[in-house]
C-alpha positions as CSV (number, residue, x, y, z in Angstrom):
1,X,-35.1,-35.4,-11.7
2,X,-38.4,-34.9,-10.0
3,X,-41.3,-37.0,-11.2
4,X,-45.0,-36.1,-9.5
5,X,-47.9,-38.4,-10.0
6,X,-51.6,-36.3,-9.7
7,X,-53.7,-38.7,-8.4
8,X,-57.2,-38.5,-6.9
9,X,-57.9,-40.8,-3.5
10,X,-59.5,-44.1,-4.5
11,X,-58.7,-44.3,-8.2
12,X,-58.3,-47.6,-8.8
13,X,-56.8,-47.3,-12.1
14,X,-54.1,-45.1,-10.0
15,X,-52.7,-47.4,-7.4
16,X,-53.0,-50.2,-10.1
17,X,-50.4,-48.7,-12.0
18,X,-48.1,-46.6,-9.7
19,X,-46.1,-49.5,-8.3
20,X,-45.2,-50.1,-12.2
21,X,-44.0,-46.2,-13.3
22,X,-41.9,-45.8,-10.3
23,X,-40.1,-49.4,-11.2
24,X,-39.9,-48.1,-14.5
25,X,-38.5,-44.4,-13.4
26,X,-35.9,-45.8,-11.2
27,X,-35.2,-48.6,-13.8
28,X,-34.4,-44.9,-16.2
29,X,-32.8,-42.9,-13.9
30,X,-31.9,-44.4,-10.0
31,X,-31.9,-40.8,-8.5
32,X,-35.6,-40.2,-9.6
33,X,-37.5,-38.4,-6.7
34,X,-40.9,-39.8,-6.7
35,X,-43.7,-37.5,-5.7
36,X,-47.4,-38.8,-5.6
37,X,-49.6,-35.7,-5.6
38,X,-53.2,-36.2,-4.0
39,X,-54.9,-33.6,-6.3
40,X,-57.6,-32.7,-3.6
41,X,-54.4,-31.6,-1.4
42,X,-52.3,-29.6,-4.3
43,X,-55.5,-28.5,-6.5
44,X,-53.8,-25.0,-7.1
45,X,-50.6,-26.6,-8.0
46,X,-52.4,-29.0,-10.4
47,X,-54.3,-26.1,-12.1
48,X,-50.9,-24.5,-12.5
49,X,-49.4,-26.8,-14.4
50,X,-52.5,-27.7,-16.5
51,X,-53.3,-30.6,-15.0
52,X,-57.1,-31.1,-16.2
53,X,-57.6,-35.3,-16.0
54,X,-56.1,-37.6,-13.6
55,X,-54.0,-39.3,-13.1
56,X,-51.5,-37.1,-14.6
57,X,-47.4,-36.9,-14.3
58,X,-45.3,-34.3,-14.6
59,X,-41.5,-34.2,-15.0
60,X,-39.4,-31.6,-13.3
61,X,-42.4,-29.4,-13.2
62,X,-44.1,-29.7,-16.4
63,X,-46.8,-31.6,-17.5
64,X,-46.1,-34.5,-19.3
65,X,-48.3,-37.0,-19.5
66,X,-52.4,-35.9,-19.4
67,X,-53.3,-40.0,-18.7
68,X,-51.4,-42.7,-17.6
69,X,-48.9,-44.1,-19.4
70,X,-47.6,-47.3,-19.9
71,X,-44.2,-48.3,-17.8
72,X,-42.4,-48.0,-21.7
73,X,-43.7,-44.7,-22.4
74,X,-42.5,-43.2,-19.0
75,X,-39.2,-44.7,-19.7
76,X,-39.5,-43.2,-23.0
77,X,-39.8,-39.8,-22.2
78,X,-37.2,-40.2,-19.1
79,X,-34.6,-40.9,-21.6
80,X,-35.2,-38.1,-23.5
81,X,-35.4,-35.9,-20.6
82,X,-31.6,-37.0,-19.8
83,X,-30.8,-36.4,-23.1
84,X,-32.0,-32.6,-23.2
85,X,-30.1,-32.5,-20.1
86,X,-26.9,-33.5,-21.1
């Protein structure tokens, strides 16, 4: 499972909380690959997936949070990610 975090270079609200989702996504699912995804670097990426406000994530290539969510929502939709998988 692939996890990439859009972020934008000295978003404070960002690094605050990145430390946090990827405890949270390993504490889900221990082969997580964490990407963070400087937005100025992989803009036409980011427009392809609809990314239109950082920070954003998006799970195995789609878009799933729009705003940063807490470490219990990520775990949230990681679990029901497996499940669909499964």
């Amino acid at each position: 499972m692939k996890i990439e975090v859009f972020y934008s270079p000295g978003c404070k609200e960002c690094a605050a909380a990145q430390a946090n989702l990827k405890a949270a996504a390993h504490e889900a699912n221990a082969r997580v690959e964490w990407r963070e995804l400087n937005v100025l670097d992989e803009l036409d990426y980011a427009v392809e997936l609809g990314v239109l406000a950082l920070p954003a994530i998006a799970i195995d290539g789609k878009l799933v949070f729009s705003s940063l969510p807490t470490p219990r929502q990520l775990r949230k939709a990681l679990n029901k990610h497996i499940a669909r998988e499964t």
